[in-house]
Phi, psi and omega in degrees: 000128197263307200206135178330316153335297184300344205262353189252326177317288165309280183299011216240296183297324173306323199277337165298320171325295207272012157280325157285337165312326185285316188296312158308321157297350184257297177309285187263043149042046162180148194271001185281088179233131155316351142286334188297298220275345185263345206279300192276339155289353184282334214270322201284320162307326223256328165328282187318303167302313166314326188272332216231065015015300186265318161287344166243034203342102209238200190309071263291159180274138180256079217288352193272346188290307190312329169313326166296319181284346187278309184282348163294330169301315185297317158305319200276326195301320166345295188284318184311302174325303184305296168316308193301358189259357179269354157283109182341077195300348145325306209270141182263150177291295202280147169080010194265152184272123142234139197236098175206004172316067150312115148099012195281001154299320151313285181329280175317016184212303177300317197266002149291300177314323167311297201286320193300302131003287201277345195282270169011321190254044163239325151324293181291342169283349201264346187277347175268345198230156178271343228254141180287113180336156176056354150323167166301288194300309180316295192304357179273308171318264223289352181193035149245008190227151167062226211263313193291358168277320158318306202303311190332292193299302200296343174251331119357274184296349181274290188323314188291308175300293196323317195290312189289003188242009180296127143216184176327298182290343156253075133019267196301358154307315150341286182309350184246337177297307176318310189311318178301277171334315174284351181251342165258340166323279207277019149268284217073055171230088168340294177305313170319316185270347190281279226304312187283346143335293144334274199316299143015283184303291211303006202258300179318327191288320184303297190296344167084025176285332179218167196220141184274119192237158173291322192317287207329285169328301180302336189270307175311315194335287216287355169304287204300327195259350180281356203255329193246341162278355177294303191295302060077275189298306163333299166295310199278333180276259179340287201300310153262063157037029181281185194231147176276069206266129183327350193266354158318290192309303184311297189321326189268331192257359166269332179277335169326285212307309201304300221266336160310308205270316157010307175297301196291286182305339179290274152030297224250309171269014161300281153342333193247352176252044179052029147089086197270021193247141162247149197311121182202074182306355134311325169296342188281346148259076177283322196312306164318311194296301183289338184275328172275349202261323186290333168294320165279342191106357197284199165258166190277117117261166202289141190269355184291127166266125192286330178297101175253144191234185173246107186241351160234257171304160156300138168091334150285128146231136167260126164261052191222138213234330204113131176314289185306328188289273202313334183275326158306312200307288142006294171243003179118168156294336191283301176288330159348282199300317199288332160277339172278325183306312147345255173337309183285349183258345145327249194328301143346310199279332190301318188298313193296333184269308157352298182270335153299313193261341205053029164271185156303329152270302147009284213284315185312292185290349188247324131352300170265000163290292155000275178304323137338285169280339174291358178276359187315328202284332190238320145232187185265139174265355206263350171272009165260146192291316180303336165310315177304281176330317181261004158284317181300316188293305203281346185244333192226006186263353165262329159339298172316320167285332185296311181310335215225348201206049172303357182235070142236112172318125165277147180260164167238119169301088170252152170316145177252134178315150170216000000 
């Protein structure tokens, strides 16, 4: 920070945070909303830049960047306002009884087959490749391309099933949920493995089994971080036989703090070199795009933004601008609002069916929108296709089961006393 400007700047967006943050609790009488969720994990980054900025005197915070995130908010609040008056104002978001758990000797024996399945191709893939188990590069082979990238998405949703049907009496969820983990430790695509993860946590919470506490915070914190030195030590250590020496622990945790900040810094110094990207409101559906180019025959494009910028260390470049970031950059100012305005009535609207029917696809579907959005802080997510997927997954696999299996007692999922 540079200038008394920059320092009006930074409080001007906090103090929007925390007005909206008020306001959303007050229209839905809960703080779990999707502006709430893109929002205060963002704030909570931007903290973290400010700080590991100022302790490793890395590239300047370019503070005029937080406008796109001020008017993006502002853009995203619209809809929340709008749904909420198409909502029952009785019924609470938070805390609702669904009694729709089907089937969970199944669910629990498909996601072991599943998990069995990707490890098997995974085995066989490490005797094909020169790339060091836990790499970028393995995880690129083994779970982005052809069938094993479907398979990918189905264990993805098993993670997600593992966290809401784990209780005393189902256990063995433990067990599958682990199985799931040991298969994204050693893919190693990080955000993949956080989101369903996320998604989980936020299901349980909606559902009132569990309440958000700092121990709660404190547990994801040290989850998500111990998941990314894991992931870390696997490629530097393990895979090539190295030894775990301080100058490893730096390298991983200057690549932590770099993948923290990535967005937020990308953002800001993208933005301060006047934006090195060109405006092209299709990348933000690449996915559409590539599903129509497979269809005439054209080539796939790539969702990777080629502009890596250096915003911490030497040799860290981030190409990832921020949910807000990309969609400014991407589609411009003009359109910049009509896509966020999107997205938030997508997420709204999801919510608004949610608090009507209480089902389970529902709860399923809004849960991983959510987690989705708590990722905002690092990028726009909607141009990979396993998104699409596990919303299909999350909306049609308990329908599906009730359809094929109507004499399995559904569990119930109730608030747990507190």
């Amino acid at each position: 920070m540079n200038s008394s400007m920059d320092i009006l700047i930074i409080l001007a967006f906090f103090s929007e945070v925390i007005l909206l943050a008020l306001l959303e609790k007050k229209m839905w009488g809960t703080i779990y909303t999707p502006l709430n969720i893109v929002m205060l994990p963002t704030a909570v980054i931007v903290l973290i830049c400010l700080w590991i900025i100022n302790q490793f005197d890395l590239y300047p915070f370019y503070a005029p960047c937080l406008f796109v995130w001020m008017a993006g908010l502002f853009f995203f609040a619209i809809p929340s306002m709008l749904f909420r008056k198409l909502t029952d104002g009785t019924v609470q978001v938070s805390e609702m009884s669904i009694s729709e758990l089907p089937a969970p000797k199944l669910v629990f024996w498909a996601g072991i087959i599943v998990c069995l399945l990707f490890l098997y191709h995974m085995s066989s893939a490490m005797s094909n490749t020169s790339s060091a188990v836990g790499s970028d590069a393995f995880a690129d082979e083994v779970s982005t391309h052809g069938v094993w990238a479907h398979v990918f998405c189905l264990v993805m949703f098993s993670n997600i099933l593992s966290l809401l049907y784990i209780s005393k009496k189902r256990w063995y969820f433990i067990l599958l949920l682990l199985l799931g983990l040991v298969v994204c430790v050693i893919n190693q695509v990080k955000s993949w493995v956080l989101i369903p993860l996320f998604a989980g946590i936020l299901l349980n919470i909606f559902t009132g089994r569990i309440h958000l506490s700092w121990r709660l915070l404190l547990f994801v914190a040290l989850g998500g971080t111990s998941f990314f030195f894991l992931s870390y030590y696997l490629s530097l250590v393990v895979s090539v036989d190295k030894e775990l020496s301080d100058n490893v622990v730096f390298f991983i945790f200057k690549n932590f703090a770099h993948y923290l900040t990535s967005g937020i810094l990308g953002l800001s110094m993208d933005m301060d070199r006047g934006i090195v990207e060109t405006q092209d409101v299709g990348y933000l559906f690449t996915i559409f795009v590539n599903i129509y180019n497979v269809i005439v025959g054209e080539p796939i494009k790539s969702v990777v933004n080629p502009h890596f910028l250096g915003t911490t260390w030497p040799t860290l470049g981030t190409n990832v601008r921020s949910i807000m970031g990309t969609a400014y950059i991407f589609a411009g100012p003009w359109l910049f609002p009509v896509i966020i305005l999107f997205v938030s009535s997508a997420a709204y609207f999801i919510r608004m069916k949610l608090v009507r029917t209480r089902s389970l696809s529902w709860l399923l579907v809004d849960g991983w929108m959510c987690a989705i959005l708590a990722m905002a802080w690092f990028d726009w997510d909607f141009f990979h296709l396993r998104v699409y997927e596990v919303f299909i997954l999350c909306g049609f696999s308990p329908l599906a089961i009730r359809f094929l299996f109507p004499d399995k007692e559904p569990i119930n999922v109730e608030p747990q006393p507190t």
